[in-house]
C-alpha positions in Angstrom: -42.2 -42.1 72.7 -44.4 -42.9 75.5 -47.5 -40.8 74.0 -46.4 -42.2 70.5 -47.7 -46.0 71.8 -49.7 -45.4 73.7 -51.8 -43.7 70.9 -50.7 -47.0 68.7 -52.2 -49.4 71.3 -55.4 -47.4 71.9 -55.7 -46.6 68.1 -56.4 -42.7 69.0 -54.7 -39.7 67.3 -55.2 -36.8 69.8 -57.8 -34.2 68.2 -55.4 -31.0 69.2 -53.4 -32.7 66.2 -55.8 -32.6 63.5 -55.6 -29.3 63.0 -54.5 -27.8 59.9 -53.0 -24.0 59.2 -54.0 -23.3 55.7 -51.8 -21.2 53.0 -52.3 -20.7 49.7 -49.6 -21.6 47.2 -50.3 -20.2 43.8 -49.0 -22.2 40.9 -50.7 -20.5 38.3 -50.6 -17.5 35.9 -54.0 -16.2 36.9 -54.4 -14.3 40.4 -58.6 -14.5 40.0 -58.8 -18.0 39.3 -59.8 -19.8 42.5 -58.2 -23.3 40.9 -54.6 -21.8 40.6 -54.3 -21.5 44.4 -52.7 -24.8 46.1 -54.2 -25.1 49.9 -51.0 -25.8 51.7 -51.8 -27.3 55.3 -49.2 -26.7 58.0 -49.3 -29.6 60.5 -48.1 -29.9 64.2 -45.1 -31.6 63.7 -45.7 -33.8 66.7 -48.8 -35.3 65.0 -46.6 -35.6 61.7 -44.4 -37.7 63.5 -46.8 -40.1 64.9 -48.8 -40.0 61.4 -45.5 -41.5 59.6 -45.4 -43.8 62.5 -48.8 -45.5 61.7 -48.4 -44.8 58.1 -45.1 -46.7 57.4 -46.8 -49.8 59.7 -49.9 -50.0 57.1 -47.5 -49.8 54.1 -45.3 -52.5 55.7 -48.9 -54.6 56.1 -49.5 -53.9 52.6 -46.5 -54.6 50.8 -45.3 -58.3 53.0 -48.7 -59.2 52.0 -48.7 -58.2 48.5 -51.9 -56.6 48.7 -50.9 -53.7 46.1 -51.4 -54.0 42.1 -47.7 -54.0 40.4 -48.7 -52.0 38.5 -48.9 -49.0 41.1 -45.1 -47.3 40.9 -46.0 -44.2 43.2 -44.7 -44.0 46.1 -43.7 -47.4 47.0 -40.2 -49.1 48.2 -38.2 -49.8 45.1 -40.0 -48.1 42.7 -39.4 -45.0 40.6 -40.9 -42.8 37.7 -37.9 -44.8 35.7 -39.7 -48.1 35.9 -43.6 -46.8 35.4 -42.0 -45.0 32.3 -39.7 -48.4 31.5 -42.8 -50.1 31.7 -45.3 -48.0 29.6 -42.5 -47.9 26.9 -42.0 -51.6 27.1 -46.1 -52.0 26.6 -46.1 -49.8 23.4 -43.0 -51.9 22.0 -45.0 -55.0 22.5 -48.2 -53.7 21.0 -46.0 -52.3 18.0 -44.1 -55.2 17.3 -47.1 -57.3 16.9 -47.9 -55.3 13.8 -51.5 -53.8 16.2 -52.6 -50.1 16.3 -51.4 -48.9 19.7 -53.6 -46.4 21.3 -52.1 -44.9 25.0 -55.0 -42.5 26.8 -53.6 -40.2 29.2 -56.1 -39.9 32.4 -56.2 -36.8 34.6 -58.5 -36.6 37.7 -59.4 -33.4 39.1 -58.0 -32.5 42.5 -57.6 -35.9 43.3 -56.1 -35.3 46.9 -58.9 -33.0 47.4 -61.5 -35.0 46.8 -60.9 -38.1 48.3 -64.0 -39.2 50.5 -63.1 -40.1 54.2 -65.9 -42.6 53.5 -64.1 -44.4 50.7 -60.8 -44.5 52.7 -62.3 -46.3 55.9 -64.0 -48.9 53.5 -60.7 -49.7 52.0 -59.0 -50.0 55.2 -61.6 -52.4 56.4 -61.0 -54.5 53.3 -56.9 -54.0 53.4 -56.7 -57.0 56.4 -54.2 -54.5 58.5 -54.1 -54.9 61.9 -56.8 -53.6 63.8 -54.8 -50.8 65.8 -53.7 -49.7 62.4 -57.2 -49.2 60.8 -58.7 -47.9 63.8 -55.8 -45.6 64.2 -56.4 -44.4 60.3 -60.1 -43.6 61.0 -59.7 -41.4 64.4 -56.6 -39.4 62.4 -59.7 -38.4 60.0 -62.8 -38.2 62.6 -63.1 -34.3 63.9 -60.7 -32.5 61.6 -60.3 -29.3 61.3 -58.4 -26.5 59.3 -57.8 -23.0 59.8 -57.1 -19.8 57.3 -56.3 -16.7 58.8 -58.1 -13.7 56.9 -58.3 -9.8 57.9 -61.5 -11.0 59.7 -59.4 -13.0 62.3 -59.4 -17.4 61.7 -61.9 -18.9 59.6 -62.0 -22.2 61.1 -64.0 -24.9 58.9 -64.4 -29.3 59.4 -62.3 -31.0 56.6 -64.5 -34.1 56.0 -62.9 -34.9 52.4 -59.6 -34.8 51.1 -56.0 -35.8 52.6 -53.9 -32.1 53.4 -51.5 -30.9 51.5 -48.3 -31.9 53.5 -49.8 -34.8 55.5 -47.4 -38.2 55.5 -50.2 -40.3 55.0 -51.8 -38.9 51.4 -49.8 -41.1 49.0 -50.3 -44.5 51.2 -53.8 -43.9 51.5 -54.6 -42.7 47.7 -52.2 -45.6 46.8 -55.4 -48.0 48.6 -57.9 -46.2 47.2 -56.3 -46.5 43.5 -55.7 -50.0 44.3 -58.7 -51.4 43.0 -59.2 -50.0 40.0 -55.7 -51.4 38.8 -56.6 -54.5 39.8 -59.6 -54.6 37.7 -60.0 -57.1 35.0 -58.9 -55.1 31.7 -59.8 -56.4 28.5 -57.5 -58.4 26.5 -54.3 -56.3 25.0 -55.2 -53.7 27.9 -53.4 -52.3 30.8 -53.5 -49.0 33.4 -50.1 -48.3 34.6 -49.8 -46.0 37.1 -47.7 -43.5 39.1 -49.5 -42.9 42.4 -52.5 -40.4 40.5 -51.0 -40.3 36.8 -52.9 -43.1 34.8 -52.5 -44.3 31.4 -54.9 -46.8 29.8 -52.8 -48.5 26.9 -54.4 -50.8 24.2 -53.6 -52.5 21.0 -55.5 -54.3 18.7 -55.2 -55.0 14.8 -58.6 -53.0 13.6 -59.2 -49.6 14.6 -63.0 -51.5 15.9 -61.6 -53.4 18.1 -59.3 -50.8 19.4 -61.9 -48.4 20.2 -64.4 -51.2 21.4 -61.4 -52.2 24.2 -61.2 -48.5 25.0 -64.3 -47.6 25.6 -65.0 -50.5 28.2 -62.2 -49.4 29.5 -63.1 -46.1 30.2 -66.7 -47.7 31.4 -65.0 -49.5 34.1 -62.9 -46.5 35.1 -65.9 -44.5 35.1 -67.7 -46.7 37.5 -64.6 -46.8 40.5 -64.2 -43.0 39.7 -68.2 -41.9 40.4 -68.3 -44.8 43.4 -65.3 -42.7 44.9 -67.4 -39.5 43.9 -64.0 -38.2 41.8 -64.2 -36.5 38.8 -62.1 -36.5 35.1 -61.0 -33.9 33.5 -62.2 -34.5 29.6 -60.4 -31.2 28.3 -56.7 -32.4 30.1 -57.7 -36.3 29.4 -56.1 -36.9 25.6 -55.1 -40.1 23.9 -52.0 -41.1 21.6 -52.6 -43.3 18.6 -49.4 -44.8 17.5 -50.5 -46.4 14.2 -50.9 -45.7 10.3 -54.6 -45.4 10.4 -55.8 -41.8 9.1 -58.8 -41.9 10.9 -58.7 -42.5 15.0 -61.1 -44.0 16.9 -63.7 -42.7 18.6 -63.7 -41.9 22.3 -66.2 -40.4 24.6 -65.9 -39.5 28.3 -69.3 -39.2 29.8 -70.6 -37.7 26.4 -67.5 -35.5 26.2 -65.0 -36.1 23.4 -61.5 -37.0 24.1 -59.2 -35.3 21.9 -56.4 -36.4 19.8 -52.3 -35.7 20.9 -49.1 -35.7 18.9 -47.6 -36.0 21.9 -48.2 -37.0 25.7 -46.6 -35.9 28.7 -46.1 -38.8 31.4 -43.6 -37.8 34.6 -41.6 -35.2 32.5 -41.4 -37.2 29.4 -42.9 -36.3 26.9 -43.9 -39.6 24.0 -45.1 -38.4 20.3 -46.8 -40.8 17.9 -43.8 -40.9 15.7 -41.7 -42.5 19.0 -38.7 -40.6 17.6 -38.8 -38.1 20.9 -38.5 -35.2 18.9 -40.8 -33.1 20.9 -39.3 -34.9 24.3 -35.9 -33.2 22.7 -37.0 -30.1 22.0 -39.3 -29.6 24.7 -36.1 -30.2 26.8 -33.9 -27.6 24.8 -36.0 -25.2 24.8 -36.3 -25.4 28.9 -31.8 -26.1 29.1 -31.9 -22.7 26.6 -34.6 -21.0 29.3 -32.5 -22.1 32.3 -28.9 -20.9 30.7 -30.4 -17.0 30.3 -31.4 -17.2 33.4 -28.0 -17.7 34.9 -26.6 -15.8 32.2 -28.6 -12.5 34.2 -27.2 -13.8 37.3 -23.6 -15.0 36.6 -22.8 -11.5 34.2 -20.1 -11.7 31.8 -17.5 -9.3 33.6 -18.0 -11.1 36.6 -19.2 -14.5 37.4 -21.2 -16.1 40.0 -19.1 -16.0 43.3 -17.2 -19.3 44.4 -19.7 -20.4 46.8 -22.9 -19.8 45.0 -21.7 -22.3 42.0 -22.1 -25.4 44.2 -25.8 -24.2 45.5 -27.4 -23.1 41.7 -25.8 -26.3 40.7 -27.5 -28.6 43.2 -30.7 -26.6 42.7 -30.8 -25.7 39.2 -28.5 -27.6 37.1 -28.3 -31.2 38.7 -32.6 -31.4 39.2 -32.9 -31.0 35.5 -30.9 -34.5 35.1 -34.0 -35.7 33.0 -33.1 -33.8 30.2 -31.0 -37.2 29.7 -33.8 -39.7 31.0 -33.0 -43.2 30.7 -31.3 -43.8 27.4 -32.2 -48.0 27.8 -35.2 -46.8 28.4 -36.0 -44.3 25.9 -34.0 -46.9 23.0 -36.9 -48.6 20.4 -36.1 -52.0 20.6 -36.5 -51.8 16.5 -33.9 -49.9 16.0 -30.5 -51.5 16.3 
């Protein structure tokens, strides 16, 4: 406890904790692609604990003093992927029942924890008003870091001057301050960015199909600008958009000359929203996974014979009880239309 503030009142995070043991996770189908391996960095656990230390101080800081957009739901104290759903459904309805086209453009950065400049963070920190120790803590954690991978060659041991690891305490508090100002930018009128710490969606409504694609497209402008001044990247070929409206002809939207494709459906924190808002494909999407998940036990349980007494409880807490969505928020998934 002593070394824990002593490094709080000198704002110094000792330099034999920075360093990070690097595995690859693969969470892809292809074993050549380099972009299907997840770096995974293992962290002393000593330097974890003072990390959530100083981290849960600047989130304290942040949220007394409001200094977070509402509409951030990642990652915060009394927030959930219920209410940036809730929220993103309730947006729709109001665009709907105004009788306006409703368009709802999914936004994916690449490698977003990756990529975050060390640069970009210290900037924001400066501007967050924390206390001093806090920020000055924050920029020594990311001063002379360093990550190892262990090959056949003996450790390969690089500096790590972008990007928050994989496994660090502090990644979500400080993406949440880098996001922070582009949700608080001013949107154009029947527009809004929800978001769920990294997952954005840019929702609009307007009564021509003109107008519509005139508020997207300054939209996207003004996204474009925080994402190149944080030097981050979209990914036009995952980035789609939803139209929920009657009009045969969507509107036309580019991404840095790239054209963003049209969806029946969207996927947003497991659910997935189609253009009829009749969550069909959310239903059978979820089938088709409860159907996956039951021959899968079938192989284990057997029909002669079962699954043993005191395996039921664990493949229940790990593989029946996580799939809960499968029933996501009935109040929440309910059109207000529809009596």
């Amino acid at each position: 406890m002593e070394l824990f503030n002593t490094c709080l009142k000198v704002a110094k995070f000792p330099d034999p904790l920075k360093v990070g043991n690097i595995l690859f996770h693969k969470h892809g189908k292809s074993k050549t692609e380099a972009s299907f391996y997840r770096p995974i960095s293992l962290l002393p656990t000593i330097g974890k604990v003072l990390e959530k230390l100083f981290t849960q101080r600047l989130n304290f800081h942040l949220e007394k003093n409001n200094r977070l957009s509402n509409l951030q739901y990642g990652f915060r104290e009394g927030r959930s992927t219920e209410m940036a759903i809730t929220k993103l459904l309730d947006t729709i309805h109001k665009g709907k029942a105004s009788g306006d086209h409703v368009l709802v453009l999914s936004i994916d950065i690449k490698g977003v924890f990756g990529n975050i400049q060390h640069s970009a963070i210290s900037s924001y920190l400066d501007n967050s008003k924390c206390p001093a120790n806090i920020v000055n803590i924050f920029k020594n954690h990311l001063q002379n870091r360093k990550v190892i991978l262990n090959t056949c060659e003996g450790p390969a041991i690089r500096d790590q001057k972008q990007g928050c690891p994989q496994g660090s305490c502090s990644e979500l508090a400080l993406w949440n301050l880098v996001a922070n100002e582009i949700l608080q930018e001013n949107w154009p009128i029947n527009t809004s960015i929800p978001a769920f710490s990294d997952d954005f969606v840019l929702v609009s409504h307007a009564p021509t199909r003109v107008q519509l694609e005139s508020q997207i497209n300054e939209s996207i402008a003004k996204f474009s600008t925080w994402t190149s001044k944080n030097q981050l990247e979209i990914s036009a070929e995952k980035t789609n958009y939803l139209l929920i409206s009657k009009l045969v002809r969507g509107p036309t939207i580019r991404w840095q000359g790239e054209r963003i494709k049209r969806a029946h459906a969207i996927k947003y924190l497991g659910i997935y929203i189609d253009e009829e808002m009749n969550w069909n494909t959310h239903l059978k999407a979820q089938s088709t996974r409860a159907t996956q998940l039951y021959h899968k036990l079938l192989k284990i349980a057997r029909k002669s014979w079962g699954v043993p007494l005191n395996h039921r409880r664990t493949l229940f807490k790990t593989v029946t009880a996580p799939q809960g969505h499968i029933f996501f928020r009935c109040d929440g998934l309910h059109d207000p239309e529809v009596p």
